[in-house]
DOKE-836005 format. One record per residue (C-alpha): x, y, z. Coordinates in pm, 1 decimal, decimal comma. Example, Ala and Ser with C-alpha at 12.3 -4.5 7.8 and 13.67 -1.06 7.14 Angstrom:
! DOKE-836005
[[1230,0; -450,0; 780,0]]
[[1367,0; -106,0; 714,0]]
END
This chain:
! DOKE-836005
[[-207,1; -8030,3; 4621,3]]
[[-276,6; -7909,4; 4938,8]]
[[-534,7; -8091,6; 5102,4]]
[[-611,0; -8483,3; 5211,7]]
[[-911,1; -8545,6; 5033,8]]
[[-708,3; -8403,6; 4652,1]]
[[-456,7; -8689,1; 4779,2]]
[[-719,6; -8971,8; 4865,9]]
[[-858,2; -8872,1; 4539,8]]
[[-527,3; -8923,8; 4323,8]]
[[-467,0; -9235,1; 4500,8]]
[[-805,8; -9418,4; 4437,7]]
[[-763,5; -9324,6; 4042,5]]
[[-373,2; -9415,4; 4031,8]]
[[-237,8; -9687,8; 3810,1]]
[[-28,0; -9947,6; 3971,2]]
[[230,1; -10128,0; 3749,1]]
[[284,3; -10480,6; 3795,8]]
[[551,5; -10623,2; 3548,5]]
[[879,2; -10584,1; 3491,5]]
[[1024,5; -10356,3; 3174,4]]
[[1216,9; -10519,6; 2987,8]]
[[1336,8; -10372,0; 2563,2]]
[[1120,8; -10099,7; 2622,7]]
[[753,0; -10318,9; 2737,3]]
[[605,8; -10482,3; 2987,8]]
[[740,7; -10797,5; 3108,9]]
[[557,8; -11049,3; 3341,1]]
[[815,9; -11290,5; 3534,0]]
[[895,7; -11615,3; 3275,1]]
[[738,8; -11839,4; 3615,7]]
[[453,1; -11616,8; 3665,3]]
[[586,8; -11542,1; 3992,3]]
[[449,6; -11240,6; 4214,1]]
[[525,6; -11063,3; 4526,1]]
[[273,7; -10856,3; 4744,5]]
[[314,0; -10479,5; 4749,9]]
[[164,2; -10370,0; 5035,4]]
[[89,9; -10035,2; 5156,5]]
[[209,7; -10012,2; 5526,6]]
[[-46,7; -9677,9; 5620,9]]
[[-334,2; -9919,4; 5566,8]]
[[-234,7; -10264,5; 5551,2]]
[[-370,8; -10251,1; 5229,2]]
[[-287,6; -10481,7; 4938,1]]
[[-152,3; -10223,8; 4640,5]]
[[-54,1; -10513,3; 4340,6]]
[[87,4; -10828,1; 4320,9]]
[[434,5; -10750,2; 4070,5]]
[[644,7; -10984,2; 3892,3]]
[[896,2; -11147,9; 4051,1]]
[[1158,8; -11205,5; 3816,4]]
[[1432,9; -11480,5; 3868,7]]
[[1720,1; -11595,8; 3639,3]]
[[1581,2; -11657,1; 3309,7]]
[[1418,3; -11259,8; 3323,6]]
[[1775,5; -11142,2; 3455,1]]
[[1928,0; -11352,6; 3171,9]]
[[1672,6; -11142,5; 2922,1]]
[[1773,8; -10821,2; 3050,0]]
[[2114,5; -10840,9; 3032,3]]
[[2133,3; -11016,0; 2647,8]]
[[1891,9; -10691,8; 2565,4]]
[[2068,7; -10474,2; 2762,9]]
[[2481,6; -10554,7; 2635,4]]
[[2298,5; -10601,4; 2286,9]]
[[2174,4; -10170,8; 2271,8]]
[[2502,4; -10108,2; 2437,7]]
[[2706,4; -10286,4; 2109,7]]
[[2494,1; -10254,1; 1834,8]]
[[2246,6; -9972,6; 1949,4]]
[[2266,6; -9587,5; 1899,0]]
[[2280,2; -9505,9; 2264,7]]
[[2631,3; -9514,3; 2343,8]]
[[2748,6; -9369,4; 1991,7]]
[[2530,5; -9035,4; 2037,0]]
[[2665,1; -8729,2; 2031,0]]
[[2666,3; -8630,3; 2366,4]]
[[2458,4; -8296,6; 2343,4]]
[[2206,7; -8582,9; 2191,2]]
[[2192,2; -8769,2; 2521,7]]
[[2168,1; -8399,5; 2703,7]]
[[1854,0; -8347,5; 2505,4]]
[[1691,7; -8684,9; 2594,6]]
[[1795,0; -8657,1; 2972,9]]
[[1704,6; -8310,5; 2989,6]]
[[1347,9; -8389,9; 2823,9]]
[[1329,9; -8647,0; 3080,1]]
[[1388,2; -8430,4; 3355,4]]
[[1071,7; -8243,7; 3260,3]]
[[867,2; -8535,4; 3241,2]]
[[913,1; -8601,0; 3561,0]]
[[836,7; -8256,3; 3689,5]]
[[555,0; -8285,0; 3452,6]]
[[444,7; -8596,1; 3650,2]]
[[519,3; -8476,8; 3995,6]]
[[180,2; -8560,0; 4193,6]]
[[190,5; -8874,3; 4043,9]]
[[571,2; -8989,8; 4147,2]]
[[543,1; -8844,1; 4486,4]]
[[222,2; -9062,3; 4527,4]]
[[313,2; -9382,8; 4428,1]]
[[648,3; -9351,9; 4700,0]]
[[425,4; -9282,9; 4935,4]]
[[121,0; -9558,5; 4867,3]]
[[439,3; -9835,3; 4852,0]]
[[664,6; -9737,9; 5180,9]]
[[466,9; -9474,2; 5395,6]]
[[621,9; -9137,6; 5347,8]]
[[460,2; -8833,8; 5356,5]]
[[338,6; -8744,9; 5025,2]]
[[460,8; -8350,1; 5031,5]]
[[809,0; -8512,3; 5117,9]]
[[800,2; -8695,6; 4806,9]]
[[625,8; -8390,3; 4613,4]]
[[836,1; -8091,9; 4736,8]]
[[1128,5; -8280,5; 4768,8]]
[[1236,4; -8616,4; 4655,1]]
[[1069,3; -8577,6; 4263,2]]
[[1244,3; -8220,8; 4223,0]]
[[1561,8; -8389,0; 4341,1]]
[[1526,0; -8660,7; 4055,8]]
[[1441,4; -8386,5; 3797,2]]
[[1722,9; -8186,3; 3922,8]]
[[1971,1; -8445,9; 3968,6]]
[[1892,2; -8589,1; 3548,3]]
[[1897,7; -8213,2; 3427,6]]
[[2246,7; -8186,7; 3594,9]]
[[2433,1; -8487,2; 3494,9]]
[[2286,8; -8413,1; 3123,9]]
[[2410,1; -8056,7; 3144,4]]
[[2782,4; -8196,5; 3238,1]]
[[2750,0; -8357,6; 2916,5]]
[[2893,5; -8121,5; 2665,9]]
[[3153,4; -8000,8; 2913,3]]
[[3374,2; -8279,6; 2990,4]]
[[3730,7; -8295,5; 2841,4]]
[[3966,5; -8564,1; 2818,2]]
[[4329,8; -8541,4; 2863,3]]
[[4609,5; -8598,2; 2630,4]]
[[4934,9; -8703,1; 2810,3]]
[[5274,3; -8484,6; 2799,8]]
[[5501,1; -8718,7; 2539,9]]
[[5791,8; -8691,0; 2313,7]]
[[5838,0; -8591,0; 2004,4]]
[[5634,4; -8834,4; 1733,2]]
[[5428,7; -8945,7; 1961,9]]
[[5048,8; -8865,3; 2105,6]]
[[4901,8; -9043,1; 2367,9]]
[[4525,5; -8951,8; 2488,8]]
[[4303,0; -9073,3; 2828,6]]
[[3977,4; -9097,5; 2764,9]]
[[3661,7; -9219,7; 2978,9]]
[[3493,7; -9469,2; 2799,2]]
[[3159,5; -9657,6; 2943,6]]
[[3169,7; -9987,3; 3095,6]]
[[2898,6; -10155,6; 2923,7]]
[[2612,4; -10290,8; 3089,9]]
[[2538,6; -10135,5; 3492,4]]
[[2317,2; -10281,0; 3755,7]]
[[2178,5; -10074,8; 3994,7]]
[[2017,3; -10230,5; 4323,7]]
[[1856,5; -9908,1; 4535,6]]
[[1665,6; -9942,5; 4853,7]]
[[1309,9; -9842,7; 4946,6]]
[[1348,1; -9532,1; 5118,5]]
[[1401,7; -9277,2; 4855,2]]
[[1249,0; -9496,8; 4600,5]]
[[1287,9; -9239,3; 4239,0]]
[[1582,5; -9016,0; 4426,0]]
[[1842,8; -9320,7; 4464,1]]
[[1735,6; -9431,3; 4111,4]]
[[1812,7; -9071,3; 3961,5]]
[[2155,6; -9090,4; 4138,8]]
[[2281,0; -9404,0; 3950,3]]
[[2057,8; -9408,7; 3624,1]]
[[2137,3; -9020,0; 3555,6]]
[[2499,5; -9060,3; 3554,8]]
[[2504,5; -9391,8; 3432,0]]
[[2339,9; -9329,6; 3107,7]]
[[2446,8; -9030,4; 3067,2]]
[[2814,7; -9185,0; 3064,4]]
[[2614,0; -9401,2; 2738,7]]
[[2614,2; -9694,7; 2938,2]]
[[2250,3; -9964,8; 2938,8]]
[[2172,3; -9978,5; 3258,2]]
[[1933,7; -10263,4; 3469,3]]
[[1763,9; -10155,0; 3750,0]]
[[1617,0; -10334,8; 4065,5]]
[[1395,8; -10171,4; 4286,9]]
[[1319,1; -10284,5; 4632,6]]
[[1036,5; -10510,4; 4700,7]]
[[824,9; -10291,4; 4846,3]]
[[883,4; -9949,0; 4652,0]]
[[880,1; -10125,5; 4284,6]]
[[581,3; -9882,6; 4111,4]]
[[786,4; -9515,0; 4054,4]]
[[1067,2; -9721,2; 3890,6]]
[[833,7; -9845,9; 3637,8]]
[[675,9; -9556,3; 3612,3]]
[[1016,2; -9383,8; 3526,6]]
[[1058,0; -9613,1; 3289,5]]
[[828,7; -9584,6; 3075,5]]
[[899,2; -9154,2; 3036,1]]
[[1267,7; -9300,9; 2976,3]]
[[1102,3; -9418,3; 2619,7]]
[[886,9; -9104,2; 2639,3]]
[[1204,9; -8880,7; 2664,3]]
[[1418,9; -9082,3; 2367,6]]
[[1604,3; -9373,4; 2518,9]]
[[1663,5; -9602,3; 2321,9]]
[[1397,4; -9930,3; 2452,7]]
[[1663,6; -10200,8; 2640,9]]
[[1883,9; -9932,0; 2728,3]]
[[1706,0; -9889,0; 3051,8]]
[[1531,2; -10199,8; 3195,2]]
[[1360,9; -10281,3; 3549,2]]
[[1371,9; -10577,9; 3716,5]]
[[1102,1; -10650,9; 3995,8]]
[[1139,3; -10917,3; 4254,9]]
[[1334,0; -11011,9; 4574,4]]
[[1669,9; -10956,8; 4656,2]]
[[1751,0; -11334,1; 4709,5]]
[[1681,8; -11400,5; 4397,8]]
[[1636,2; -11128,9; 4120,7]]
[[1944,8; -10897,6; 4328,7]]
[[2193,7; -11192,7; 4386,9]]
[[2112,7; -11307,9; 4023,5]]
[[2238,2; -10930,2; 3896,9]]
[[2514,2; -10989,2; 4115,8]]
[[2618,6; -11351,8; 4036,8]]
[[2541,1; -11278,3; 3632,4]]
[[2902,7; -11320,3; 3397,9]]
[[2811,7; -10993,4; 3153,5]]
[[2729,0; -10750,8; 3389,9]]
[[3005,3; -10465,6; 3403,8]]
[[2915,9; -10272,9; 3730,5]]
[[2718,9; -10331,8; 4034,0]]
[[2567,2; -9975,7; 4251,6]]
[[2418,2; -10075,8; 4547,5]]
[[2255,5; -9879,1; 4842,2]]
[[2147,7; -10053,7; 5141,1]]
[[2243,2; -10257,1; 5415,0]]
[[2584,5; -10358,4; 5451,8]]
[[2539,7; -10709,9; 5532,0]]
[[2381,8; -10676,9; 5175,8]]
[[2649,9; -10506,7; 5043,6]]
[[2902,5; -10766,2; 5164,9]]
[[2711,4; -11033,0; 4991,5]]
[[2707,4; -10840,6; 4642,4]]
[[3120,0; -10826,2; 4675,4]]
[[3139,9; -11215,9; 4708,8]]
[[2932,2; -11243,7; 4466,8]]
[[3129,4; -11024,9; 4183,4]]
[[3438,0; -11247,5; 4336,8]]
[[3214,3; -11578,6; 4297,6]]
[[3154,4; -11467,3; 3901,1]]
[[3334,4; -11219,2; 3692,4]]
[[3477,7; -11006,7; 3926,2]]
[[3286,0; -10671,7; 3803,0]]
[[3329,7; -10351,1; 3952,9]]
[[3062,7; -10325,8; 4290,3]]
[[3010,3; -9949,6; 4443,7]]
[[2856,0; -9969,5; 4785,3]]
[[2654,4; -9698,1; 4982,6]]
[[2565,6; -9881,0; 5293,6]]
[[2464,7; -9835,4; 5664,9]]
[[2573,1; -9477,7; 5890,1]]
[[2504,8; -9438,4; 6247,7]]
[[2623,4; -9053,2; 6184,6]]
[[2684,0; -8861,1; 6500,5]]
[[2619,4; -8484,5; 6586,7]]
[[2825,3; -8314,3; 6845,6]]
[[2655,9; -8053,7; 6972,0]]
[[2872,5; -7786,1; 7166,0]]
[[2859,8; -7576,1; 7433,6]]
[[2983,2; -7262,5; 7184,9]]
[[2742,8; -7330,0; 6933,5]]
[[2521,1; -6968,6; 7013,1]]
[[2196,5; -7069,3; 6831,0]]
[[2081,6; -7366,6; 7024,0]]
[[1709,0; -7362,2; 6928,5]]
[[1831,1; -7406,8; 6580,1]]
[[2056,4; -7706,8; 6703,9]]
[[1759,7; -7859,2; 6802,8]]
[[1544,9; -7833,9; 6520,5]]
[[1787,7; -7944,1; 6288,5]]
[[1894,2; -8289,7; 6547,8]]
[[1500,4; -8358,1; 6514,0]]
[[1490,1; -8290,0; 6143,8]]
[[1830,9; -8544,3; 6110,7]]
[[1689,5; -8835,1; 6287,1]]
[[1315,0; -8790,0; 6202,4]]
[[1279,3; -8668,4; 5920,5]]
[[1154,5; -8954,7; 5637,6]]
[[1057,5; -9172,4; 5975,1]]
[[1395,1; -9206,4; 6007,9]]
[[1454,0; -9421,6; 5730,9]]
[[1777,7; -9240,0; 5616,7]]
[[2093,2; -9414,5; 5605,1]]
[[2265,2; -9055,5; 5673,0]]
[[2053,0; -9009,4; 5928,6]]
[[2191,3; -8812,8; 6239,6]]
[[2092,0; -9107,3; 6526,2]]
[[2369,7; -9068,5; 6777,5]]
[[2358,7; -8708,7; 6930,8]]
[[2674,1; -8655,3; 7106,6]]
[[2590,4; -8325,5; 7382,2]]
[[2837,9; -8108,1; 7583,2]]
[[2752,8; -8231,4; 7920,6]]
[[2717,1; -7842,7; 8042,9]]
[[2443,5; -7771,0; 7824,8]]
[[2306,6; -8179,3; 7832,7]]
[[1998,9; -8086,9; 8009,6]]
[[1926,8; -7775,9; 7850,4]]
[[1950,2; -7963,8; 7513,5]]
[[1694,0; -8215,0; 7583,8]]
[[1454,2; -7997,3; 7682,3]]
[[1493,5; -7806,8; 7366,1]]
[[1452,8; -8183,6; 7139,6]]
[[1138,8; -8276,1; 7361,3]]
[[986,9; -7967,1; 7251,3]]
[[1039,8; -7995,4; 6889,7]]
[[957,1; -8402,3; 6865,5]]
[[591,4; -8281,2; 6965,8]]
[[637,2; -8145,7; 6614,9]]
[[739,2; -8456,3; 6457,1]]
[[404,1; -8695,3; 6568,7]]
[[337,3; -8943,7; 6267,0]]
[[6,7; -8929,6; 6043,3]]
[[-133,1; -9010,8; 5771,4]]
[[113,3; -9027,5; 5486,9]]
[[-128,0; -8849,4; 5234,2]]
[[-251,7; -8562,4; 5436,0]]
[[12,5; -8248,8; 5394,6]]
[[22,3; -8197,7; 5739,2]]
[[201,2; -8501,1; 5839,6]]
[[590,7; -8453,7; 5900,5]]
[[646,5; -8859,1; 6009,7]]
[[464,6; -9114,3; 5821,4]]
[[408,2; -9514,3; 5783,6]]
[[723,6; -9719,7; 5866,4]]
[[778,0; -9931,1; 5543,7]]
[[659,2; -10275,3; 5674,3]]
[[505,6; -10424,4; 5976,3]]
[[908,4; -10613,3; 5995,3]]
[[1088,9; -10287,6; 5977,0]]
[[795,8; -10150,4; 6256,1]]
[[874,5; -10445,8; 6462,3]]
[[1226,5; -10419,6; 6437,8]]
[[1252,9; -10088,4; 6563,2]]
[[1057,5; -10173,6; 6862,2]]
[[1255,9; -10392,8; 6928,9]]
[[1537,2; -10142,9; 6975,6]]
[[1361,6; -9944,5; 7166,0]]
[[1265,7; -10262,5; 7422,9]]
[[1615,0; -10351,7; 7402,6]]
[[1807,9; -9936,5; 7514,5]]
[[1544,7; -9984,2; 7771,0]]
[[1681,3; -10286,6; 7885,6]]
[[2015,5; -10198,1; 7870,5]]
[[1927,6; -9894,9; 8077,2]]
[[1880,0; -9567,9; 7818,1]]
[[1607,9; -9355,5; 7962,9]]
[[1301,2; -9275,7; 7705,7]]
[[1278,0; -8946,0; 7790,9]]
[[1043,2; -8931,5; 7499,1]]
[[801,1; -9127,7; 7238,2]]
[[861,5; -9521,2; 7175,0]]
[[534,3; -9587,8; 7130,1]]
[[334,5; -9777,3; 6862,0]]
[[43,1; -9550,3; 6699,3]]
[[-261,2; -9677,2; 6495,4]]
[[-390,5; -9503,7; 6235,0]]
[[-665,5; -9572,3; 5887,5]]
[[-631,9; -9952,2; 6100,7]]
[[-259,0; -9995,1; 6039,4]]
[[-0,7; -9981,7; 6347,8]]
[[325,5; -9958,0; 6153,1]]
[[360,9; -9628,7; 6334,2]]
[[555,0; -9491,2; 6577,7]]
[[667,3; -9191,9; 6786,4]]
[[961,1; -8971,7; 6718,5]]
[[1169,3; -9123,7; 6999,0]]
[[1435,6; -8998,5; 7249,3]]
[[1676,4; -9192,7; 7478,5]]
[[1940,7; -9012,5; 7689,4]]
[[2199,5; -9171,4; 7929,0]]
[[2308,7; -9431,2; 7644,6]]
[[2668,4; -9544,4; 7656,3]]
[[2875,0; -9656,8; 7336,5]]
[[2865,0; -10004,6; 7407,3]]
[[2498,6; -10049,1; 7380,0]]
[[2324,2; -10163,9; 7077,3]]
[[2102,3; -9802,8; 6999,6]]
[[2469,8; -9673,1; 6957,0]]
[[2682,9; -9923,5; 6804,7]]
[[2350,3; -10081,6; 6529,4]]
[[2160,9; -9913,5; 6252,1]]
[[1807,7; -9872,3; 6330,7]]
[[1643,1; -9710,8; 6071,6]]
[[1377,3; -9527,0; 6256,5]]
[[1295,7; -9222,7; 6452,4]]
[[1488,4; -9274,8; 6760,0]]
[[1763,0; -9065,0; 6910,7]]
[[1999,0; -9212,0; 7109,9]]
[[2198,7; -8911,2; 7297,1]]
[[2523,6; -8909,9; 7500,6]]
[[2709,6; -8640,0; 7703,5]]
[[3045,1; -8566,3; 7644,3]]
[[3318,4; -8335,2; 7878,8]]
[[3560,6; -8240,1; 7605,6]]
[[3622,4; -8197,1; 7251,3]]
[[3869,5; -8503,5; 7209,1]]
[[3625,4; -8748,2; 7410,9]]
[[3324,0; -8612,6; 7126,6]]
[[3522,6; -8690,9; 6854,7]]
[[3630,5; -9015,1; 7018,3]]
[[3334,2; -9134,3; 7066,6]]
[[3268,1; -9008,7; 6722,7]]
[[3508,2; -9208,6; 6540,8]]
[[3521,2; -9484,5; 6736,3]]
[[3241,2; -9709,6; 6511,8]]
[[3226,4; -9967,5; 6242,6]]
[[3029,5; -9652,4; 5993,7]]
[[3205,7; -9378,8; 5838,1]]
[[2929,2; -9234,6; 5623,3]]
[[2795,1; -8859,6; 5739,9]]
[[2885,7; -8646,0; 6060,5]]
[[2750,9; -8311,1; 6201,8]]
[[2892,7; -8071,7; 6434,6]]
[[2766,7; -7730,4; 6540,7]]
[[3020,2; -7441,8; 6722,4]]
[[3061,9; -7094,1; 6666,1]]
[[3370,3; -7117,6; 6765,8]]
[[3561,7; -7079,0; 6409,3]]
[[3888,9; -7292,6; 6496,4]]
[[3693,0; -7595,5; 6648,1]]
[[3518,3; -7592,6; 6351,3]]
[[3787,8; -7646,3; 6146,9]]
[[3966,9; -7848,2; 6405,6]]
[[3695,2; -8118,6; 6493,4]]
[[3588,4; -8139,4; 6112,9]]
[[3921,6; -8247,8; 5993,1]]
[[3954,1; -8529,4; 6245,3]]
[[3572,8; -8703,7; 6163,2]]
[[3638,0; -8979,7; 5989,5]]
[[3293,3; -8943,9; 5759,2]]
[[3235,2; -8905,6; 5421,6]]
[[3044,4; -8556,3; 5490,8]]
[[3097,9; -8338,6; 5750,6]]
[[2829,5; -8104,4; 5797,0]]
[[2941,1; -7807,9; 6022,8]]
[[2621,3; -7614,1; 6179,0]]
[[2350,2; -7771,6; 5970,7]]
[[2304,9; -8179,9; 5925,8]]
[[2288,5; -8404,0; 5652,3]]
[[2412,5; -8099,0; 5402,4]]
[[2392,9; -8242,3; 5045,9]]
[[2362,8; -8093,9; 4638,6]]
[[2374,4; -8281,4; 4303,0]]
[[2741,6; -8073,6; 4280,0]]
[[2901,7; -8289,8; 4556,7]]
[[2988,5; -8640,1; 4690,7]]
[[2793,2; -8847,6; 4907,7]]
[[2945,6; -9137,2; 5045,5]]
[[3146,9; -9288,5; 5326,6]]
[[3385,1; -9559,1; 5449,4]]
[[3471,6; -9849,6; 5645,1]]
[[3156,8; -10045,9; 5677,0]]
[[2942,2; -9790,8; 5513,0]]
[[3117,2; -9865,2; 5206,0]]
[[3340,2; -9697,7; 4919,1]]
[[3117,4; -9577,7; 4634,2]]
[[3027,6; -9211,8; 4553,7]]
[[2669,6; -9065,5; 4453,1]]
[[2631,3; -8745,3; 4277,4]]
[[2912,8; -8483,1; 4158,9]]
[[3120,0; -8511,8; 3827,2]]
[[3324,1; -8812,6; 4028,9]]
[[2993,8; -9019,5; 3944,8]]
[[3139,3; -9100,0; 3632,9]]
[[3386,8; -9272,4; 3812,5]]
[[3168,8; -9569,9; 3867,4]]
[[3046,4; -9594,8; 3504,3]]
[[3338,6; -9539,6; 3294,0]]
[[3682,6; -9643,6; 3268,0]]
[[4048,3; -9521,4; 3136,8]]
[[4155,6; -9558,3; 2813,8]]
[[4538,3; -9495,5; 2665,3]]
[[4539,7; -9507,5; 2282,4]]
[[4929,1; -9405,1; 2204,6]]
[[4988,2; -9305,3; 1830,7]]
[[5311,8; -9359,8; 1705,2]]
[[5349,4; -9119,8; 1425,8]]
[[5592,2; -9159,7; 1083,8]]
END
């Protein structure tokens, strides 16, 4: 799997999915609605897939709170759900080349990126939360005499899970595995344009032993198949990754229906202070370019505000021009591309626009910002730098979503974490010093969900990942997963 023609090979021979999966089979939208998948590295036109509305949403759940009453799902013994999960985990190692491929036809990543990293993350991330299975206690309460009263985690019922395009499989694994593994059903909607390893997973779901209609996909558009799944009466639990604006509309809509639990991971703008103590600055730089370009920049962890101890500003730079001549995109399926397709020509054109705009506002491109065409398609661009930008301009304060850097000198450690702090996004922070105390010091005052102190973006299946304020409240991965997709339970025995 090593070479571009193996890859161009794969991808003229791979099967495309273009219905929903609904009870275990295909299911074409009620309407016959479709949407265009297109593949942003060529222009090319991959499938038109169903867009479901209402009356396919309306399917999904009846099937869906039907296997979680009556089915055998929720009643196995939970080394029985280990087994299925952990079967499934090796079908999709055992499908690797495949999975990595069709992320990369539908949003333009490179293909090794999906194949070395984001499919083994999916196995890995099933095989753990099945593992936890058999090793979970519940609690029984201290009473008096007579008297027993237990707290146990139950599931909810029926989950929706709305994940966005950028790790298409890997945020699916992070709310299916623990989801079902809690015994819940669970309806998934895939973003528009990354609908096809979703479908794919679905289908080794009945492979592996689920249960058909305890795992269901939903294609179609947000504005109508999402905000149905939020809006619908006999849904228990909403997980959402994405925008925040998006996010926002999913909690007015659980407030506008049946007021069911809704878990948001949304936006970051996560900053990296770089100081002058830090003794390894060549590895400082290599990890700031791997934080902000890596996956075009399409992370919502992604390190995009670089915060610099003006002493060693210059030097810095110099150090991040070097290694963004590493980061130059290509073509998505050749394994020696690092930066790929930008999903769309909309999310392409809306990162240019940033870039036009920190011009404007006086931020000086010190590298990249350029359009690139390649196989006919321009959606994309150059692993960009801007220094000189000031907090108040919109490449610090606004999400981009692409490779661009915007970088800011500070004079001392309480203006870094200042200017650190001081932003509507909690989710991720970096910080690199080799100076043992301030490492302690500024990590305890950044208000982010993770704190990664000299490396970026740290993250394992054994930890949280989540933020606050307006990157929302909900937690991926780690045993407080369950959280989301279970609840409390008292049963008190009075005994005679």
């Amino acid at each position: 799997m090593t070479d571009l023609n193996t890859w161009q090979r794969l991808a003229g021979q791979q099967r495309l999915i273009d219905t929903a999966w609904i009870d275990g089979r295909a299911h074409a939208a009620r309407d016959g609605a479709t949407f265009a998948v297109i593949n942003p590295a060529t222009s090319a036109l991959l499938a038109q897939v169903a867009a479901c509305s209402d009356s396919d949403i309306d399917l999904a759940v009846r099937v869906a709170r039907d296997r979680f009453e009556n089915g055998p799902w929720a009643r196995m013994h939970p080394r029985e759900r280990k087994a299925v999960l952990l079967r499934l985990s090796e079908l999709i190692l055992a499908h690797r080349a495949e999975l990595a491929l069709l992320d990369s036809l539908s949003m333009g990543k490179p293909v090794m990126d999906a194949y070395n990293i984001d499919v083994p993350g999916a196995a890995q991330v099933f095989a753990w939360y099945a593992e936890s299975l058999d090793k979970l206690y519940d609690q029984v309460a201290p009473t008096g005499p007579g008297t027993l009263a237990t707290i146990t985690r139950v599931p909810l019922g029926v989950i929706a899970a709305v994940v966005p395009w950028n790790f298409p499989l890997d945020m699916a694994a992070w709310k299916l595995a623990p989801a079902l593994a809690a015994g819940n059903s669970v309806i998934l909607k895939p973003a528009e344009q990354s609908p096809f390893s979703a479908l794919r997973l679905a289908e080794l779901t009945l492979e592996a032993g689920v249960p058909p209609g305890v795992f269901n996909v939903l294609t179609g558009l947000g504005e109508q198949a999402g905000r149905a799944l939020g809006l619908h009466p006999d849904i228990d639990a909403l997980a959402f990754t994405g925008s925040t604006q998006v996010g926002k509309y999913f909690m007015q809509y659980a407030a506008q229906s049946n007021l069911k639990q809704v878990w948001l991971e949304c936006g970051g703008k996560s900053p990296n202070l770089v100081f002058a103590d830090c003794q390894d600055l060549d590895l400082a730089a290599e990890k700031a370019a791997f934080g902000i370009f890596f996956n075009q920049g399409e992370v919502c962890s992604a390190n995009s505000r670089l915060l610099v101890e003006r002493c060693i500003h210059d030097e810095f730079v110099e150090r991040l021009q070097e290694q963004a001549r590493h980061w130059q995109p290509g073509d998505p399926l050749d394994p020696a591309s690092r930066m790929g397709a930008m999903v769309d020509a909309r999310q392409t054109a809306r990162v240019m626009a940033y870039i036009d705009q920190a011009s404007s506002d006086g931020a000086r491109r010190v590298a990249g910002g350029e359009r690139v065409t390649i196989n006919g398609s321009d959606n994309f661009i150059q692993p960009t730098l801007f220094t000189q930008v000031t907090p108040d301009m919109r490449l610090s304060r606004e999400e981009v979503f692409g490779p661009v850097l915007a970088i800011t000198a500070f004079d001392d450690e309480d203006q870094a974490v200042q200017m650190a702090n001081q932003h509507i996004y909690g989710l991720a922070a970096s910080l690199w010093s080799d100076d043992l105390n301030r490492a302690h010091r500024v990590a305890a005052r950044l208000n982010a969900g993770t704190v990664s102190v000299n490396t970026v973006d740290a993250l394992d299946v054994s930890v949280p990942f989540g933020g606050g304020k307006q990157s929302g409240f909900g937690r991926d991965l780690s045993l407080h997963s369950f959280d989301k997709y279970t609840q409390l339970k008292t049963t008190w025995f009075q005994l005679r």
